[in-house]
Structure formats: C-alpha cells, structure tokens
C-alpha positions, 0 to 999 in steps of 0.5 A: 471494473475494479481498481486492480482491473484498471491499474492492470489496463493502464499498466498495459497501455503505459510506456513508463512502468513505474517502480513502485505502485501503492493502491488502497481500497483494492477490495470492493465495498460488497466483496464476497469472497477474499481476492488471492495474491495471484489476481492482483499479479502484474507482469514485470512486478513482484508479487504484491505485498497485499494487506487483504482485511478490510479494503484493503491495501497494496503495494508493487514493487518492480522486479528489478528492485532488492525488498529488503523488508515488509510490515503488514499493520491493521493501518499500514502497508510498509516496504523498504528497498534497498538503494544501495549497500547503504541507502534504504527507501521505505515507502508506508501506505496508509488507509485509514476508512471512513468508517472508522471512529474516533477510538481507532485514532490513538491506534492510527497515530502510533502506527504513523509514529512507529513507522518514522522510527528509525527512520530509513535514509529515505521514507515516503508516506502515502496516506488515504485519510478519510477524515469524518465530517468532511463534506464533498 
C-alpha cells in the first residue's frame, strides 16, 4: 500500500474531510511507470495539483473552495484560495529529498524566498526537509 492508497482509505473512514491535504513523496522510491492525475483523484476533492518528478508532491483542495492559482517549482508545490473578495490563502508544500546535496540548497532558499514574496493575507508553509546527517 502506498501513501495515496492509505490517505484514500482513511479519507474513506473519516467523518471530517479536511480542506485541504498536502502530501509529499506520493511516488514510491522503485516507481517504474509516471502515476496519472486520475489515480490520485478522491471524491469531494479537485483534481489534484500534482507535481509528478522525483517523489513527488501533492496538493487536494476540497471542491467547494475557489483556486485562485498554482505554482508548480522543482521544490515547491504552491496553491492559493481564495477566502474572500480580499482575503487569499496560499498554502506551499516543500519537499526537499535526502538525496539532494549541498549545491541544491541556494536553489532550495529562493524558491522558500520566492514563495513569501508578495505575501498573501495568509500563507502557510508546509515543509518535508530532509536535512543530511542527521540520525534517526
């Protein structure tokens, strides 16, 4: 069972759908073929804003709220909502993998300084670092 597998079984079971789900590593490590939007689908969702290289990263927005806009990056998953005719919520989703080395990180920091600027109304920043060396 994969992650998308298990979120779409609790997804199942649950009472409470939340708004909005951020996942990251929604491929698995030994992928052979690229997974297509509509496997990741869930009922009362949009189609998700999918990021398929690498890992991979993904982002469900319930089908009642208004998506104002996407950003798709080599680190970042990005979408904004609209809250009102003038309040917006932008939510980033980082992934940053354990195999990346200390040369990606320059990239990695402007794409995290990009995304703050201009800064919505609202923002939240959800991050799967992967910092190396550090020990379980």
């Amino acid at each position: 069972m994969n992650k998308i597998d298990e979120l779409k079984l609790r997804m199942s079971q649950s009472p409470q759908k939340p708004s909005v789900i951020a996942v990251t590593e929604v491929n698995a490590n030994n992928l052979r073929y690229e997974i297509s939007p509509c496997q990741l689908s869930m009922d009362d969702y949009a189609t998700p804003i999918y990021k398929p290289s690498g890992r991979g990263m993904c982002i469900y927005i319930a089908d009642h709220l208004d998506l104002v806009k996407t950003t798709l990056t080599r680190f970042r998953t990005e979408v904004t909502i609209a809250l009102s005719a003038k309040d917006k919520l932008c939510i980033s989703c980082f992934y940053r993998s354990p195999s990346n080395t200390v040369n990606d990180n320059p990239e990695f920091i402007t794409d995290l300084r990009t995304s703050l600027q201009p800064c919505p109304s609202h923002h939240l920043i959800i991050v799967d670092f992967n910092p190396p060396n550090i020990q379980n």
